[in-house]
C-alpha positions in Angstrom: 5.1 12.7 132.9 1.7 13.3 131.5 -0.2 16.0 133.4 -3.9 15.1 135.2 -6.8 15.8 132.7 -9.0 19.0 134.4 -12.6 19.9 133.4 -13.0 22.6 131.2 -14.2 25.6 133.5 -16.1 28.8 131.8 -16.9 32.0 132.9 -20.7 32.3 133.5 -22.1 35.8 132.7 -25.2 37.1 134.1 -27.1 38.0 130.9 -25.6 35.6 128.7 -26.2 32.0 127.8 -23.5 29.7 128.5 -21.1 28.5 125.9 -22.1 24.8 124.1 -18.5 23.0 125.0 -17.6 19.8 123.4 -14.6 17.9 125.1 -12.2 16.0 122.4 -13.6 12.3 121.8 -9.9 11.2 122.1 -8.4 13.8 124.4 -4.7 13.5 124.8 -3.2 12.3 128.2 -1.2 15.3 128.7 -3.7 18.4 128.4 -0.7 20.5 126.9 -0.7 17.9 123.7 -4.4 18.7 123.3 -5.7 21.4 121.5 -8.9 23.8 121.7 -10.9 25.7 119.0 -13.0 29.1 120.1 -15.0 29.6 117.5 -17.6 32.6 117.4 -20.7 32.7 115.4 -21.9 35.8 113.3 -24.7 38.5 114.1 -28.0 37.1 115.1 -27.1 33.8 115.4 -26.0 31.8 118.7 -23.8 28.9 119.3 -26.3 25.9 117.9 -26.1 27.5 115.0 -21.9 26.4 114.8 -22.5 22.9 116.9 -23.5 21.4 114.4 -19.9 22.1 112.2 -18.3 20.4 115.9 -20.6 17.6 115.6 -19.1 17.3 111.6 -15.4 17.1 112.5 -15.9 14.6 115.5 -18.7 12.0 113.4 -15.6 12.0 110.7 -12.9 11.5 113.3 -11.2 15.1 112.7 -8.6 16.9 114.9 -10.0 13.9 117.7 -7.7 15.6 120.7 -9.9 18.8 119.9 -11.7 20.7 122.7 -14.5 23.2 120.9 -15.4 26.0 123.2 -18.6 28.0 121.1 -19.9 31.1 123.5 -23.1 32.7 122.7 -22.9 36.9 122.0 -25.4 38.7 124.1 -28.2 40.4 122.5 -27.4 44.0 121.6 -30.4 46.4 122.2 -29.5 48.8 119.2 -29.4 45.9 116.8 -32.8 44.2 118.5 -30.1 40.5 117.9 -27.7 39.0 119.3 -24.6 40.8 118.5 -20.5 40.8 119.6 -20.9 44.7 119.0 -23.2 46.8 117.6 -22.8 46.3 113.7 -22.3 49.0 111.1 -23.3 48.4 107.6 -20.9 48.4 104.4 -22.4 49.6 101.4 -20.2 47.8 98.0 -18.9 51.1 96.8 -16.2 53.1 98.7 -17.8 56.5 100.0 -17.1 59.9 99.0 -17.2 61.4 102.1 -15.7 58.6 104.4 -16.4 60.7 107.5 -20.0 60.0 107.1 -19.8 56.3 106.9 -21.1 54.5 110.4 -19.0 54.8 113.4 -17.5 51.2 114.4 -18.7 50.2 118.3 -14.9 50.1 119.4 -16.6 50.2 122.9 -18.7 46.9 122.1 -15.3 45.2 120.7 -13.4 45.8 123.6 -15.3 44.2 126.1 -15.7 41.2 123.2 -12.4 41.0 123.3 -12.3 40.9 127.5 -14.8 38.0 126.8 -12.7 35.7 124.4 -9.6 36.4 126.7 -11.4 35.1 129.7 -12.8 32.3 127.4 -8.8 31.4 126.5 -8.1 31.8 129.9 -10.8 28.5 130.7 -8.9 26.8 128.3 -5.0 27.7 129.4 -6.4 26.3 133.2 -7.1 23.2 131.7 -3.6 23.0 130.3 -4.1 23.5 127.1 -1.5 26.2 126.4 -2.1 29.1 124.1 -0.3 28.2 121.2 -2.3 25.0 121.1 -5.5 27.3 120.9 -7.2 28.5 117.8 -9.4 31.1 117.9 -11.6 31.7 115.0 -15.6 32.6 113.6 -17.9 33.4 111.1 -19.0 37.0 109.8 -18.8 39.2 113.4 -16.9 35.7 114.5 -13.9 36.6 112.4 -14.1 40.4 113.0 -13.5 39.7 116.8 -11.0 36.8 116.2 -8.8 39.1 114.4 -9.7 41.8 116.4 -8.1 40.0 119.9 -5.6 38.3 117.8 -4.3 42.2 117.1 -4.7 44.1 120.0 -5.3 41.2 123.4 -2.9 42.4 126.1 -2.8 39.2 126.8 -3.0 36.5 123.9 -1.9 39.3 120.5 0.6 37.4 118.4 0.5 34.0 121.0 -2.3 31.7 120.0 -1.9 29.2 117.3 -3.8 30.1 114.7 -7.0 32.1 113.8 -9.5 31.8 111.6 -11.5 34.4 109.6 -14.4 32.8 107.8 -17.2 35.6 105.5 -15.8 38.4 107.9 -12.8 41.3 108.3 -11.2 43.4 110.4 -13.1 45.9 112.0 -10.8 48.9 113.1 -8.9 49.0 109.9 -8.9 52.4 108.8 -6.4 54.5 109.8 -3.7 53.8 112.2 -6.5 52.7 115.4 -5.1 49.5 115.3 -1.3 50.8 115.6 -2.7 53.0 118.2 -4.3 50.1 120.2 -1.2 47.8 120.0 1.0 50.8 121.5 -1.1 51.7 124.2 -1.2 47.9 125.6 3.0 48.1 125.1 2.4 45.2 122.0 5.1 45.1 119.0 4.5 47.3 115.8 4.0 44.3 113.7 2.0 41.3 114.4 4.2 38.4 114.8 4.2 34.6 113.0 0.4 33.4 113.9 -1.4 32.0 111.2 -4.2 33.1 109.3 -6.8 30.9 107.7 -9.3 33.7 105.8 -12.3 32.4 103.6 -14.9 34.5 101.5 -17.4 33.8 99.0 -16.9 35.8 95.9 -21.2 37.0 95.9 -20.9 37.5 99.3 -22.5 41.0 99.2 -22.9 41.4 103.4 -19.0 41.8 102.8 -18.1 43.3 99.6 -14.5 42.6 98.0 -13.8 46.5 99.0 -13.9 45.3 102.7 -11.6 42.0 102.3 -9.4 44.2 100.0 -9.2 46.6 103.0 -8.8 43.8 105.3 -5.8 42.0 103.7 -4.4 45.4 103.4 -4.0 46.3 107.0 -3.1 42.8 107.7 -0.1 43.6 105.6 0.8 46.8 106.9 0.7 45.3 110.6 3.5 42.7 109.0 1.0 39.3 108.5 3.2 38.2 105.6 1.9 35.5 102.8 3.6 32.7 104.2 1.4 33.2 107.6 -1.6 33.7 105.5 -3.3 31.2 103.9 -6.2 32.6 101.6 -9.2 30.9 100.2 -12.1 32.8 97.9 -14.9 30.6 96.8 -16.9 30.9 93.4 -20.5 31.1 93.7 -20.9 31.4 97.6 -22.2 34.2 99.3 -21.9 35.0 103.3 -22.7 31.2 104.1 -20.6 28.3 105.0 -19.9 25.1 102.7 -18.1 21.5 102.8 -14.8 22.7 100.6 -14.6 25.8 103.6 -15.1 23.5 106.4 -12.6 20.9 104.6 -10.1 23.7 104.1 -10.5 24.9 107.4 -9.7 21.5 109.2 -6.6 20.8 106.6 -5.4 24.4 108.4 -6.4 23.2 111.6 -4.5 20.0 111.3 -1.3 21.6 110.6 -1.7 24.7 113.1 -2.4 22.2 116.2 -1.1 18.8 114.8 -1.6 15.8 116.6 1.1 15.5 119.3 2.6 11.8 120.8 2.3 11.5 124.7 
């Protein structure tokens, strides 16, 4: 029997603006055979800055049982914009002396991450279950997507897919990650979630040292290439295009396919 259709309920947070929510044109009778898409935008931007990709998919009848959940960062006082943490530069070269590069704001990610569970959470009461959930973003998006992929006590290694568009893992040098992933009593390895990851080859905000980096760790924490599904793109920098966003909903439709009630 189908279940009852519930409202999509989010955490309101004194101090930061609501997330823009878009229910599925054609939701599914049975919540569970929907599917929902948290997708984070990058440093100084804010949700109406990603609507507009929603708006894109449902006009051209894409992933119609979709549910898009888009939250809005708070503004970060050290960065003067809205941030998910407090960023840290990356210059294109590796450094000499990497003990003087920037100090990541672990602190900043961790209570992102405390966020985006509580924003999963909204959609699991709906009845949309996790593995029918993608989590993804753009730049700082795809930083914290990966980030709560990896180390969520509560979602690592359980969602359906997530989606890593002009960004990287933060938290990748060393064995921080390993060290996070044991302390919340999570596997050594990451498990089978897909991975959609897109950069433009100029992209200069994140040079190819950093995605290098990125899809190195990914490999040590046992993402394997048939979970990962990479996409570079000639000429663009640290912006989003039509091939991405068509790329990205191919993904998407096989991730969270459309399912009979």
């Amino acid at each position: 029997m189908a279940g009852r259709a519930r409202r999509m309920t989010l955490p309101t947070i004194a101090g930061r603006e609501d997330p823009i929510y878009k229910p599925a044109t054609k939701p599914a009778s049975d919540p569970a055979h929907g599917a929902a898409f948290i997708f984070l935008h990058g440093l100084g931007d804010d949700a109406e800055g990603l609507e507009n990709v929603a708006d894109q998919f449902q006009t051209n009848g894409k992933l119609p049982y979709m549910n898009w959940v888009i939250p809005n960062a708070m503004e970060d006082r050290d960065a003067m914009q809205t941030a998910w943490y407090t960023p840290s530069g990356f210059s294109l070269f590796a450094p000499t002396r990497p003990e003087l590069e920037d100090e990541e704001d672990e602190a900043g990610m961790t209570k992102t991450v405390a966020y985006i569970e509580s924003l999963i959470d909204a959609c699991v009461n709906k009845g949309i279950p996790p593995n029918r959930i993608v989590l993804g973003g753009f730049s700082q998006g795809c930083a914290m997507s990966l980030l709560t992929d990896l180390t969520s006590k509560k979602y690592a290694g359980r969602l359906a897919g997530i989606a890593g568009l002009m960004g990287y893992l933060p938290l990748a040098s060393g064995h921080k990650l390993q060290d996070i992933r044991a302390h919340h009593d999570l596997p050594p390895t990451h498990g089978e979630v897909s991975v959609f990851l897109a950069r433009g080859q100029k992209d200069q905000l994140i040079p190819k040292r950093i995605w290098n980096q990125t899809l190195k760790k990914l490999e040590d924490l046992g993402l394997n290439s048939s979970s990962l599904d990479l996409h570079e793109y000639e000429g663009m920098g640290h912006t989003l295009s039509g091939p991405v966003l068509r790329d990205l909903c191919s993904w998407m439709e096989k991730v969270v396919p459309k399912l009979e009630d």
